[in-house]
C-alpha positions, 0 to 999 in steps of 0.5 A: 695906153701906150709903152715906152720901154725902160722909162723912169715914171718920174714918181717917188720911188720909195713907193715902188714895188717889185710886184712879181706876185700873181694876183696882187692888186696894184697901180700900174700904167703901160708908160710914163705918159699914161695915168696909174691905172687900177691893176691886178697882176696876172699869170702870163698863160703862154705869153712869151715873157718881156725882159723889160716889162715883166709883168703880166697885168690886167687893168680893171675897167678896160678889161685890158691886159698888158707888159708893165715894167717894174718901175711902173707899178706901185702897191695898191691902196684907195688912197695912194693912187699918184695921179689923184690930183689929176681930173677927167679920168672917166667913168673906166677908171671909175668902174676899174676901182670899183671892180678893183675893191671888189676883188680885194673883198672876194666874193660876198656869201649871202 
């Protein structure tokens, strides 16, 4: 994933969020030419904040973190996922929506 900072994601935005709260599940990508990816947004513990890209996000699957502007993150729902019409995302992106899903359940008591 790569950033390209202030970029219109080129989506419909009244779907856009402004996902400032910590722990939230939500699609998010680095940049316009990336795919929305299974995210959570995260406390930034002693990273210096970006003007441009406020939050602080990790994406499932990769296990990344990464600055994402306001523009390009979306509240999460399974079936609301922009880029579901495009093919090939891999087995990451698999298993970052499985690990998602898993953290919307919370732990399971047995």
């Amino acid at each position: 994933m790569s950033g390209d900072e202030g970029e219109s994601s080129g989506i419909d935005t009244g779907s856009l969020i402004e996902a400032k709260k910590v722990g939230e599940c939500v699609w998010a990508k680095l940049s316009k030419k990336d795919i929305f990816w299974p995210s959570k947004v995260c406390e930034p513990y002693g990273k210096p904040r970006s003007i441009h890209r406020p939050h602080w996000v990790y994406f499932f699957g990769t296990h990344n973190y990464g600055w994402v502007s306001s523009g390009l993150i979306i509240a999460y729902e399974a079936d609301n996922n922009p880029d579901k019409e495009r093919k090939n995302k891999g087995k990451k992106f698999e298993q970052g929506v499985l690990e998602l899903e898993l953290e919307r359940v919370g732990p399971q008591e047995s």
